[in-house]
C-alpha positions in Angstrom: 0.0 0.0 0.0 1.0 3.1 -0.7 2.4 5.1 2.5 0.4 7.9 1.9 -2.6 5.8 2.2 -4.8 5.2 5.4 -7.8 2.9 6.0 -10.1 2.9 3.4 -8.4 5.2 1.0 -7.7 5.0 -2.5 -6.0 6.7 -5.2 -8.1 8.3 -8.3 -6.5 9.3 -11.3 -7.7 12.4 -13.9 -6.0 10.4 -16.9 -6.4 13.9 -18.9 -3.4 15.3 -16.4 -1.9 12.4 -14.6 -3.4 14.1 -11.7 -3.9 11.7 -8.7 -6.0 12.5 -5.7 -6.4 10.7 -2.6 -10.5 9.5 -1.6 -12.3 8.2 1.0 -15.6 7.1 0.6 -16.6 7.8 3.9 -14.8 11.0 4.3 -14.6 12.8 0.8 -14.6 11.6 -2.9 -14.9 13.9 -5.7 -16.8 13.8 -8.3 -17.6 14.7 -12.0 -18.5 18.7 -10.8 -15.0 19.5 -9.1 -13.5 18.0 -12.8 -15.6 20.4 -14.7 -15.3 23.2 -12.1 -11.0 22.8 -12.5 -11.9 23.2 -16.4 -13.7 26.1 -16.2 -11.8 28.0 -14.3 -9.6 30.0 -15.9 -6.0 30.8 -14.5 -3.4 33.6 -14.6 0.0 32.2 -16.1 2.4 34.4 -14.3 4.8 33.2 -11.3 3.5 36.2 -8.6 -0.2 35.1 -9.1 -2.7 33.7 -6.7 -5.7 31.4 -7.0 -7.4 30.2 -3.9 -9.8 26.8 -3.9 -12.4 27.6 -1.1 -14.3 24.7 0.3 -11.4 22.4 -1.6 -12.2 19.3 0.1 -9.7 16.7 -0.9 -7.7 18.7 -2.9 -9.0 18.2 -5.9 -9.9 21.5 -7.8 -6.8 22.9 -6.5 -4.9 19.9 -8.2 -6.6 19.7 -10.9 -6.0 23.2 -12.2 -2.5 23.3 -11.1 -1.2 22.9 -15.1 -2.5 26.3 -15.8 -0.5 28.3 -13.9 2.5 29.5 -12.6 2.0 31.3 -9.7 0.5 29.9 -6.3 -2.6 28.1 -5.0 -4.1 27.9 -2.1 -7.0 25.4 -0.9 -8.6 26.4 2.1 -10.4 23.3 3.7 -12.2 24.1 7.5 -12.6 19.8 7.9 -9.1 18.0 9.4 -9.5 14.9 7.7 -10.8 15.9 4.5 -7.7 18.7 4.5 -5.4 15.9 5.6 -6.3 14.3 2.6 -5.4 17.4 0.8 -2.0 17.9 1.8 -1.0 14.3 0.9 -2.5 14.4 -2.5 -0.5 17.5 -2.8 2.7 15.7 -1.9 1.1 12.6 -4.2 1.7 14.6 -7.2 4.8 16.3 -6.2 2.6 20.0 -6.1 4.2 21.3 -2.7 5.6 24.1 -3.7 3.1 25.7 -6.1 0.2 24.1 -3.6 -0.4 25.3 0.1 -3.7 23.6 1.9 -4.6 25.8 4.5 -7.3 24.1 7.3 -9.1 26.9 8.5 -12.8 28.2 8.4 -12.6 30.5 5.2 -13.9 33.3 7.1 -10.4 33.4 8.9 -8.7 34.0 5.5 -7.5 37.1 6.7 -4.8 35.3 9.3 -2.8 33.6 6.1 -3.8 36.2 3.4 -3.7 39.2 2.7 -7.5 41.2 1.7 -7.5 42.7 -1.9 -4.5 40.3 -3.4 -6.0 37.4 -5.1 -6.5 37.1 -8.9 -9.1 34.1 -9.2 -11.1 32.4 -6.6 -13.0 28.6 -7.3 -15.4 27.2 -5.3 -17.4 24.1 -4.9 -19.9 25.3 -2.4 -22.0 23.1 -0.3 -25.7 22.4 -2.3 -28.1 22.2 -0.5 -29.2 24.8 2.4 -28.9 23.8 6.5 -33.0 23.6 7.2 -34.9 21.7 10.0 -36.7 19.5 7.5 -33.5 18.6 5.7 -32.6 15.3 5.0 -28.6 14.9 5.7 -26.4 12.5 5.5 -25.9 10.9 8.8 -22.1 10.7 7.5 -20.8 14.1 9.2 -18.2 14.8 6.8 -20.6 13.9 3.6 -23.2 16.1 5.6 -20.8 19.0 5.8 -19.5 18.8 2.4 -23.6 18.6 0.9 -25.4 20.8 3.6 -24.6 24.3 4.4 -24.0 23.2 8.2 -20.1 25.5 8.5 -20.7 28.0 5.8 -23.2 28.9 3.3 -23.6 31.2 0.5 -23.3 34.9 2.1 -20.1 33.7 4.0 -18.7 32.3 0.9 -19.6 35.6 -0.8 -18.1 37.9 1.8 -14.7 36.3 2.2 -14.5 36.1 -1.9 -15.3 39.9 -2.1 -12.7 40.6 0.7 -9.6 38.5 -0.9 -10.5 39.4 -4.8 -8.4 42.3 -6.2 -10.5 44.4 -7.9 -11.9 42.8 -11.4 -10.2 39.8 -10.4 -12.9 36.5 -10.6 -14.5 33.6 -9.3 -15.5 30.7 -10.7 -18.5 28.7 -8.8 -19.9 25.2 -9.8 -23.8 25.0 -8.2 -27.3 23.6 -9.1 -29.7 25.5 -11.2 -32.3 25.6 -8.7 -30.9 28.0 -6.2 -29.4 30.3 -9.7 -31.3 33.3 -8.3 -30.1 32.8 -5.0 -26.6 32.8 -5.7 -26.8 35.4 -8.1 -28.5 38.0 -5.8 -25.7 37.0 -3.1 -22.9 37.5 -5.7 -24.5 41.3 -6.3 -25.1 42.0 -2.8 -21.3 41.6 -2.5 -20.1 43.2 -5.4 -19.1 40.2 -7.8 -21.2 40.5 -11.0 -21.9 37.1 -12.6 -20.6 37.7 -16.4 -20.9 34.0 -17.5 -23.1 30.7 -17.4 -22.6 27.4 -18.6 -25.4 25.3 -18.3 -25.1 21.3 -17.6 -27.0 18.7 -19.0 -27.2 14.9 -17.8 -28.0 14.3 -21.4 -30.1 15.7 -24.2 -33.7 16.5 -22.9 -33.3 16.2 -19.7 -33.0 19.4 -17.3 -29.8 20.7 -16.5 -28.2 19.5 -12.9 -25.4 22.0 -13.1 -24.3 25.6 -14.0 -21.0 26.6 -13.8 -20.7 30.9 -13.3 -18.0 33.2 -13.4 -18.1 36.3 -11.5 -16.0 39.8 -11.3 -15.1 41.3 -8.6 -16.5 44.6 -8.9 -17.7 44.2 -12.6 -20.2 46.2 -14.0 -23.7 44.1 -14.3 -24.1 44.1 -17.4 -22.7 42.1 -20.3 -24.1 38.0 -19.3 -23.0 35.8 -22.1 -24.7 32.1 -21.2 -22.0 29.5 -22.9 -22.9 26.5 -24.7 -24.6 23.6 -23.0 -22.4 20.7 -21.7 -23.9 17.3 -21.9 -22.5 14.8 -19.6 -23.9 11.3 -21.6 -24.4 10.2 -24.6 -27.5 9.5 -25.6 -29.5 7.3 -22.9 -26.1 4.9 -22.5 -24.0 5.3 -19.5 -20.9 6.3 -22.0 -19.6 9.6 -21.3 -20.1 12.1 -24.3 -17.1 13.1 -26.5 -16.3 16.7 -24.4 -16.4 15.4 -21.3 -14.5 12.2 -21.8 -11.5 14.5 -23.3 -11.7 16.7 -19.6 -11.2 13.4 -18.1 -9.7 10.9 -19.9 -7.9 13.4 -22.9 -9.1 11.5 -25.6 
């Protein structure tokens, strides 16, 4: 086994990269949204910039991005294990010295980074909002990663304001269902969504994803909705050509 392994881990592979992340089923596994988030996203090339991964999980945004850029990343994790996970997944892919995971609620930012100084922000928020008559995953770690039981959409909001330099962006992965509401919290803190990209499970079927990018103090206008994303072929269970290039590179 490999040493960087513990108890019911394994090691996952983004064939499109060689990236390789460390998951836990009963901890933390990413999945197909984090791959098209990392895609998405779109990265500053030179060696004094700084992207930070908020609510990174396992790492694997943060990792899976890392080819597009020269300067530094940061993932910001609040959850030991899952940040734990992280940092050897990091060292998996020999990424320690363009990758620092910082374990910390995001709303502390301000103790490891400086306000105003960061060029793009991603973010794989939690889904689904912390109510009485939700059902949540007994799992504590699956429930914090689904539910927003440590942060939710105004917190995420506020701290992404506060680090962005000004017309610098962010680059969110959510469900289509709460659209308005992340869009109205984006405004209310000054980052103007300028980009949609709807996703499809397959043709005809509604979309289960939207992927947004925001600017930090952008004007309001000027929305361009990108073309749609479909994640199957068909009605077959075979990924469709664009998305098995984002993972596999062919």
């Amino acid at each position: 086994m490999n040493k960087l392994l513990y108890e019911n881990e394994r090691i996952d592979q983004l064939y499109s990269n060689n990236f390789k992340i460390i998951q836990n089923p009963d901890v933390f596994s990413f999945s197909l949204d984090a791959v098209l988030l990392a895609n998405f996203a779109k990265l500053p090339n030179k060696c004094r910039s700084k992207t930070v991964d908020l609510c990174a999980g396992n790492g694997a945004v943060g990792i899976f991005m890392s080819h597009k850029t020269n300067g530094k990343i940061f993932e910001i994790e609040l959850q030991d294990r899952l940040a734990d996970m992280a940092k050897r997944s990091v060292l998996l892919n020999n990424l320690e010295d363009k990758i620092t995971v910082i374990n910390s609620d995001l709303s502390r930012f301000n103790n490891y980074l400086d306000k105003d100084s960061i060029d793009v922000i991603t973010c794989n928020p939690p889904y689904f909002p912390d109510l009485p008559t939700s059902k949540k995953n007994p799992n504590k770690y699956l429930a914090i990663a689904r539910h927003e039981i440590t942060t939710n959409l105004e917190a995420i909001m506020a701290a992404s304001s506060d680090m962005l330099k000004t017309n610098a962006k962010i680059y969110l992965v959510y469900r289509p269902d709460r659209l308005v509401e992340i869009m109205d919290v984006m405004l209310k803190h000054g980052l103007a969504p300028k980009k949609l990209q709807f996703i499809y499970p397959r043709k005809n079927k509604d979309s289960n994803m939207v992927l947004i990018e925001g600017i930090n103090k952008g004007k309001k206008s000027g929305m361009k909705i990108l073309p749609p994303i479909i994640t199957y072929k068909d009605d077959s269970d075979q990924y469709s050509d664009y998305v098995r290039k984002i993972l596999y590179g062919k």
